[in-house]
C-alpha positions in Angstrom: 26.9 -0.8 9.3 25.5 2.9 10.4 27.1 3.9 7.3 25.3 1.7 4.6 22.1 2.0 6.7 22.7 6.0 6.2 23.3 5.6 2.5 20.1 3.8 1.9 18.2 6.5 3.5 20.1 8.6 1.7 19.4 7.1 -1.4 15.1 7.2 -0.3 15.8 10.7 -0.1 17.3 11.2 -3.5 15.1 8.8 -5.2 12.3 11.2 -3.6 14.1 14.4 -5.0 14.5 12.4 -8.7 10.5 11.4 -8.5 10.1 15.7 -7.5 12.3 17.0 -10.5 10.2 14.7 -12.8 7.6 17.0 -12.1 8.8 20.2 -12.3 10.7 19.1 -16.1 7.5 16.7 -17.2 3.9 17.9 -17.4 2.2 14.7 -18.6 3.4 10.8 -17.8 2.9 7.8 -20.4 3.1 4.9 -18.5 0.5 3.4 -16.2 1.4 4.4 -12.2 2.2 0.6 -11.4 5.4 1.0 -14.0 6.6 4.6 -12.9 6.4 3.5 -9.1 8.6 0.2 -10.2 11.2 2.8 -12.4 11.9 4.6 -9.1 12.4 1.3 -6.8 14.7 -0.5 -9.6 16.5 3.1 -9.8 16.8 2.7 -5.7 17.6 -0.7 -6.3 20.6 -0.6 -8.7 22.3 2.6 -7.6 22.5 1.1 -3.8 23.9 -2.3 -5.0 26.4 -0.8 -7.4 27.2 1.9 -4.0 27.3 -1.2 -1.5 28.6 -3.6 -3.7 31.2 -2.1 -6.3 31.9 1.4 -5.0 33.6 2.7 -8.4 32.6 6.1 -8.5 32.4 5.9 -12.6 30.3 2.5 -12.9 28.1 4.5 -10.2 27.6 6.8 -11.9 26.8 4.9 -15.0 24.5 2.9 -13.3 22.3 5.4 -11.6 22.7 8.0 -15.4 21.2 4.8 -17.0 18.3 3.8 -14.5 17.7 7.6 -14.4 17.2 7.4 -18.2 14.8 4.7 -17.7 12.6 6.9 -15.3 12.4 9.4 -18.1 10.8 7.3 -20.3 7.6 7.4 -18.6 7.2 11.0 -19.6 6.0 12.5 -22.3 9.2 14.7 -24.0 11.7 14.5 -26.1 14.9 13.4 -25.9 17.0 16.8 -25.4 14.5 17.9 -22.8 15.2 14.3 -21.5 19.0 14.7 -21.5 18.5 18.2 -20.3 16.8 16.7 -17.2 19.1 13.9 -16.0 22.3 16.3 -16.6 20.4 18.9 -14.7 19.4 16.6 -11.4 23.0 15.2 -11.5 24.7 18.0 -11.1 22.7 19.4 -8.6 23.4 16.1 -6.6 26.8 16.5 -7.4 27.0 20.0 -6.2 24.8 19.5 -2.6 27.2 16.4 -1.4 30.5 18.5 -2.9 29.1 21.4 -0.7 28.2 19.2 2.4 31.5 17.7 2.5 33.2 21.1 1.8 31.5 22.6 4.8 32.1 19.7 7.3 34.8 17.0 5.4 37.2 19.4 3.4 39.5 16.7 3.1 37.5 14.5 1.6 37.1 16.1 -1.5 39.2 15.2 -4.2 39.0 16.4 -7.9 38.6 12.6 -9.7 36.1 11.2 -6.9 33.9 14.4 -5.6 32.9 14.4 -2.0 33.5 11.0 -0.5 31.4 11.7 2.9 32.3 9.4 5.4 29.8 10.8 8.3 26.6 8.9 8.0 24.5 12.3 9.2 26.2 14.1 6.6 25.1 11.7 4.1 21.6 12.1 5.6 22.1 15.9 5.3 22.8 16.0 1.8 19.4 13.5 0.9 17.7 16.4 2.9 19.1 18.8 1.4 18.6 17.5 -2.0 14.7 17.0 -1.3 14.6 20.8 -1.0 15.4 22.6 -4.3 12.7 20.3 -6.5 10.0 20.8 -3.6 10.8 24.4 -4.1 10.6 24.5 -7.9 7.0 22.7 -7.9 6.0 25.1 -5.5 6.8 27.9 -7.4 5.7 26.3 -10.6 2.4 26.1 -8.7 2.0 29.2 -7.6 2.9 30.2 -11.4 -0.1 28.5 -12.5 -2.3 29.6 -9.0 -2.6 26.8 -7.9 -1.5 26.8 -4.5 -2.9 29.0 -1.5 -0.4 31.3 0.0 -1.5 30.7 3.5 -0.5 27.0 3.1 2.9 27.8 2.6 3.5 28.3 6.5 3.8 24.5 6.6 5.8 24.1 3.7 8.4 26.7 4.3 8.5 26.6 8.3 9.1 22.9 8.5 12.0 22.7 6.4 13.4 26.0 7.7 13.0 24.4 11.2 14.5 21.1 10.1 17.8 22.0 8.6 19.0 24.0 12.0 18.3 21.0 13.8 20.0 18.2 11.7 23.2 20.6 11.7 23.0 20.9 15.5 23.5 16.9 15.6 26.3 17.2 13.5 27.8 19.3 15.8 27.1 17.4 18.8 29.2 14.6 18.7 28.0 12.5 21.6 24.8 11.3 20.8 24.4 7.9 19.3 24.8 7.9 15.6 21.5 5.2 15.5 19.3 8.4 17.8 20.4 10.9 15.3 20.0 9.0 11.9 16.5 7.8 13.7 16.0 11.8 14.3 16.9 12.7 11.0 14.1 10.2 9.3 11.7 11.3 12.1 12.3 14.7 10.3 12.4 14.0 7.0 8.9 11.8 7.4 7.4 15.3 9.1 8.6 17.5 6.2 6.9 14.5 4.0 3.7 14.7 5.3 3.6 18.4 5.2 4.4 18.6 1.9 1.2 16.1 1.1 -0.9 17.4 3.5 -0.3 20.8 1.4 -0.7 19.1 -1.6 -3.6 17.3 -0.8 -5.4 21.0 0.6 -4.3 22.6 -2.6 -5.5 19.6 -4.5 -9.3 19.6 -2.9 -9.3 23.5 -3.3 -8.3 23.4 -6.8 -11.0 20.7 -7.6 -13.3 22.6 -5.8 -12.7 26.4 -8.0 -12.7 24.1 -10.8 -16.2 23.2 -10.4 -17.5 26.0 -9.3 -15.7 27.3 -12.7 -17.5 24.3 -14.9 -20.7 25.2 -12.8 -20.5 28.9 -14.0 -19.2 27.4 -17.6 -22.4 25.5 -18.0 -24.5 28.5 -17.1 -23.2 30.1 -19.2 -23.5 28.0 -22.2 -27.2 27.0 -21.1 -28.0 31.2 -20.7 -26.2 31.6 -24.6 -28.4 28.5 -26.1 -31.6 30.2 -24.5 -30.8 33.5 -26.1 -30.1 32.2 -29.5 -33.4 29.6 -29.0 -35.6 32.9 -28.4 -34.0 34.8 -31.3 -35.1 31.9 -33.6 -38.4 31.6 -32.0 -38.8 35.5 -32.3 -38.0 35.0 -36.0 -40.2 32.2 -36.1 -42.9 34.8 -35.0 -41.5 37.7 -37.2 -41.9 35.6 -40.5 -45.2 34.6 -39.8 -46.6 37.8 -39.0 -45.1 39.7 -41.5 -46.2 37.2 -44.3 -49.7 37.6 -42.9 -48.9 42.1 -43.2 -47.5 41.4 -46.7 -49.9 39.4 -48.2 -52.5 41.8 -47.3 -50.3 44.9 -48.4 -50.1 42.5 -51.9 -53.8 42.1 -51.9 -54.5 46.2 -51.6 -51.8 46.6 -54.2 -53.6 44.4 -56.9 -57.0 45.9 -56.0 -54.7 49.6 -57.1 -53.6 47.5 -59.9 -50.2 48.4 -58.8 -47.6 45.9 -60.6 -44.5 47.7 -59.5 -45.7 47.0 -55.4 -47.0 43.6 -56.3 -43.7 42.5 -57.5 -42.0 44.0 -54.9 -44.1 42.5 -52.0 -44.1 39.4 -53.6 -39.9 39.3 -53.8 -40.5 40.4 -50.2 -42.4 37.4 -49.1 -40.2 34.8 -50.8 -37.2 36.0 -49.1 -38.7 35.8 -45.7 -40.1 31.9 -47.0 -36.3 31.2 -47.8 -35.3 32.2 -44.6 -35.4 28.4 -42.6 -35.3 27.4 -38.8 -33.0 23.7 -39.9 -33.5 22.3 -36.7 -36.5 22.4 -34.8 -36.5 19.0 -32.4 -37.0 20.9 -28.9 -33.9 20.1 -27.5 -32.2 23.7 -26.4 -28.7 22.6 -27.2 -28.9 21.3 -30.7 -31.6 23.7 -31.9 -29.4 26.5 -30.9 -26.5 25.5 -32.5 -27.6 24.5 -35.3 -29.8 27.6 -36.1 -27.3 29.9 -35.3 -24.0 28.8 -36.6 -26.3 28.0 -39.9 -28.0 31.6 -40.0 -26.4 32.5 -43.2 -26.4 29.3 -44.8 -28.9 30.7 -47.9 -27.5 34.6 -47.9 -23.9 32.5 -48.9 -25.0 30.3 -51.5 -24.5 27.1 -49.1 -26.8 23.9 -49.8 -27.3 22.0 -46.6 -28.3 18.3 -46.0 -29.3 17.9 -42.7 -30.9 15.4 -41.0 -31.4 15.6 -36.8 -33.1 13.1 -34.9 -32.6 13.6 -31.1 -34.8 14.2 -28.4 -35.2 17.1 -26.3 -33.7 15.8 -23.3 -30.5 14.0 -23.4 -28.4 13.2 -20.9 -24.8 15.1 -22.2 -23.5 17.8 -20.6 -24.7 20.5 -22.5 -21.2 22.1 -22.3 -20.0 19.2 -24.6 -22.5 19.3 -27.3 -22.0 22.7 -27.6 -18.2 22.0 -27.6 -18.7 19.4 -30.0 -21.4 20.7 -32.3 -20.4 24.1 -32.8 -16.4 23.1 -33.3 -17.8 21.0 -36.0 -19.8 23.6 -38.0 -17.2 26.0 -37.3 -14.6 24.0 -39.2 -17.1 23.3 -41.9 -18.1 26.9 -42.4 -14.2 27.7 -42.3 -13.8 25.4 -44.8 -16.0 26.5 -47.9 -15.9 30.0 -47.4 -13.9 30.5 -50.2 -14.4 27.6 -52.4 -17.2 27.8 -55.1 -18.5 24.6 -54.2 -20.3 25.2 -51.0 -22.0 22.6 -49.2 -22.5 21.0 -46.1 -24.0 17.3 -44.9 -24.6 16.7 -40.8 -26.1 13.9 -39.6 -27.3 13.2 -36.2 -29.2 10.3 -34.3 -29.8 9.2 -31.4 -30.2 5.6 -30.3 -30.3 3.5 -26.8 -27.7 6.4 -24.8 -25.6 6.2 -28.4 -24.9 9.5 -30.1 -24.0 9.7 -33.4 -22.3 12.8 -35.5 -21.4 13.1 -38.7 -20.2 16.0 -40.7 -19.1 15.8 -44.5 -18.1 19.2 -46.9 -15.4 19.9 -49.6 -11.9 20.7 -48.1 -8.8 21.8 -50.3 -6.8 22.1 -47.5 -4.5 19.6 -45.4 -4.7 17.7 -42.1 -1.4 16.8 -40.7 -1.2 14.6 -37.2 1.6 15.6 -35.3 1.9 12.4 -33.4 0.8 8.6 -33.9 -2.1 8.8 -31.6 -3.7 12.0 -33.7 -3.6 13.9 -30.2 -2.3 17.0 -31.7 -4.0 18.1 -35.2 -2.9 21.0 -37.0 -4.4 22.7 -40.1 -2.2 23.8 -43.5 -5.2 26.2 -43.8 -5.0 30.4 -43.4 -6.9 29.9 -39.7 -5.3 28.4 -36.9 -8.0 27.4 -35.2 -8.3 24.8 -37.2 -6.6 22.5 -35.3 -7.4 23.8 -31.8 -11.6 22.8 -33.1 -10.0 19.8 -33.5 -8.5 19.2 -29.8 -11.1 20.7 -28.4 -13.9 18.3 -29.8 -11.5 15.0 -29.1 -11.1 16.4 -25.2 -15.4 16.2 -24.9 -15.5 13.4 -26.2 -13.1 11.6 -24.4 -15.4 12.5 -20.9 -17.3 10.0 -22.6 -15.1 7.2 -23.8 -16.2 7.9 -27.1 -14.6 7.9 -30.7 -14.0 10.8 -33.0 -12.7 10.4 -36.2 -12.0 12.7 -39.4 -11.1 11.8 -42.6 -10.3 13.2 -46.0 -11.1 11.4 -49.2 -11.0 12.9 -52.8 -11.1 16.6 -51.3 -14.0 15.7 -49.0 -13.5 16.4 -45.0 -15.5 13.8 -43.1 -15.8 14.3 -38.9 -17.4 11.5 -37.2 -18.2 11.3 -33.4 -19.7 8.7 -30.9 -20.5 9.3 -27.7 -22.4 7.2 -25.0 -24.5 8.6 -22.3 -22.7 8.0 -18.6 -26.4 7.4 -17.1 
């Protein structure tokens, strides 16, 4: 009986160290939390039954490879990475118990049947043990990525280090009650737990924390670029009007000389600067910016623009996004004609109730290719890369909003279409 209860916290411990691997080999689940958490308890479930029940190391084996492969599924991967994964984990198991049993039961290992452990703290051990190499791997993945704050890792290193010394001292010593030490040994094992998410729960509000204060910066940032570009239209604004004022007296003087060579040339002079055009001029910062800017050189290239931009000059979108959205948008369009000799562009924008509605339209000889069913990654046949990224980049704001971005192509004619709604 101390035996089976040993090997079903044994089995807690390995189901721990399979849910722990799963992060270090998978960056991104598919599944919904409910389904993952019920993959690891019908994992626990089958591999103890076919342990208690049928004790066959091969249909063992089987059993747990198969439930393992189950697990997998709510990752995002594909399958070699997948196989990869569960050959990886098993051998590791495979190796910890052979290495327990070598260490403490060298007669117990056999060539066909691996490490058949007959202590119930040795079976505890290896659990423990096997809890240790994934929790290391995240951690060093994390601090990889930084992640994770140096100073927490007192807690993470110093309680296992402190754990393992102990568990092998009541191997050693015999006369204590099996029951105390297995009731020791989970003691342990639920201290090292709540280390490791007390650690990960710290590095967690940290990390949230520097990301805001990032975004916070980010959005300064973007608001401090949309002023600049707002007060270099608005200075052009002031530079065409004042110099059509200087020019059309300079004209006047020159007709009074009866000068037709400066006439002509003052006059060529004022209807460039009255081709020059500010295209959006509704008071809100974001769009005006934008718009003006990425559109500066719309006339100097021979591009005929249809635009039509009805917002108001406070909305309530992160300013972050629109730029995100907006300029990806016009980038991709601008990308798109530069060498074509039909050069136009068509936006659209209005504004409704909290609804925002953008729509793009210019000639495309290119290709769009989705990568996946779901149009999550978007790549470009065209000479730029970046392309695609545009792409990704405009789908991630607009998600923040539960919104719906689209693109199409139809006889050679690249449409973008997004919707967003306004959180407040």
């Amino acid at each position: 009986m101390v035996l089976i209860i040993a090997y079903l916290v044994q089995n807690i411990m390995v189901t721990f160290a399979i849910e722990r691997f799963m992060r270090v080999f998978f960056e991104k689940v598919r599944t919904r939390r409910v389904i993952i958490l019920l993959s690891y308890l019908f994992y626990f479930i089958a591999s103890s039954l076919s342990f208690l029940l049928l004790n066959i190391p091969i249909i063992n084996l089987l059993i747990s490879f198969l439930t393992f492969f189950l697990i997998t599924l709510n990752y995002e991967s594909y399958m070699a990475k997948r196989l990869f994964a569960m050959i990886s984990v098993f051998l590791f198991l495979f190796t910890i118990e052979i290495l327990v049993a070598v260490t403490y039961e060298p007669d117990h290992v056999t060539l066909f049947t691996g490490a058949a452990i007959s202590d119930s703290l040795l079976h505890l051990f290896a659990g423990f043990l096997a809890c240790l190499l994934p929790l290391s791997l995240q951690k060093f993945k994390n601090i990889r990525r930084n992640r994770t704050i140096p100073i927490h890792w007192v807690s993470v290193i110093f309680v296992p280090a402190l754990s393992i010394p102990i568990i092998s001292l009541l191997i050693s010593l015999r006369y204590i009650p099996q029951l105390v030490s297995i009731f020791i040994v989970v003691m342990l094992f639920g201290i090292n737990l709540s280390a490791i998410y007390l650690h990960d729960a710290i590095s967690k509000a940290l990390e949230d924390r520097y990301k805001a204060i990032l975004d916070a910066r980010g959005k300064e940032y973007y608001i401090s670029q949309c002023e600049i570009m707002q007060e270099s239209i608005d200075k052009l604004k002031s530079f065409r009007h004042d110099t059509k004022i200087h020019l059309a007296t300079l004209k006047e003087f020159a007709i009074q000389e009866n000068n037709s060579e400066v006439v002509g040339y003052i006059a060529l002079l004022i209807g460039d600067i009255e081709k020059s055009e500010v295209y959006s001029d509704t008071g809100n910062l974001a769009f005006d910016s934008i718009i003006n800017y990425k559109l500066r050189n719309a006339i100097s290239n021979d591009i005929k623009l249809n635009l039509e931009v009805f917002v108001p000059p406070v909305l309530n979108f992160e300013i972050i996004d629109i730029v995100t959205i907006l300029g990806n948008i016009l980038d991709n369009a601008l990308d798109a004609i530069e060498h074509l000799e039909e050069k136009w562009i068509t936006l659209n924008i209005q504004h409704d109730k909290g609804v925002l509605l953008i729509k793009s339209e210019n000639p495309f000889a290119g290709m769009i290719s989705f990568e996946d069913a779901n149009e999550s990654k978007i790549s470009s046949t065209k000479q730029s890369d970046d392309h695609g990224y545009g792409l990704k980049n405009i789908r991630r704001s607009v998600e923040n909003y539960n919104g719906d971005f689209n693109i199409s192509i139809i006889d050679n004619v690249f449409s973008a279409s997004v919707l967003i709604f306004s959180k407040g």
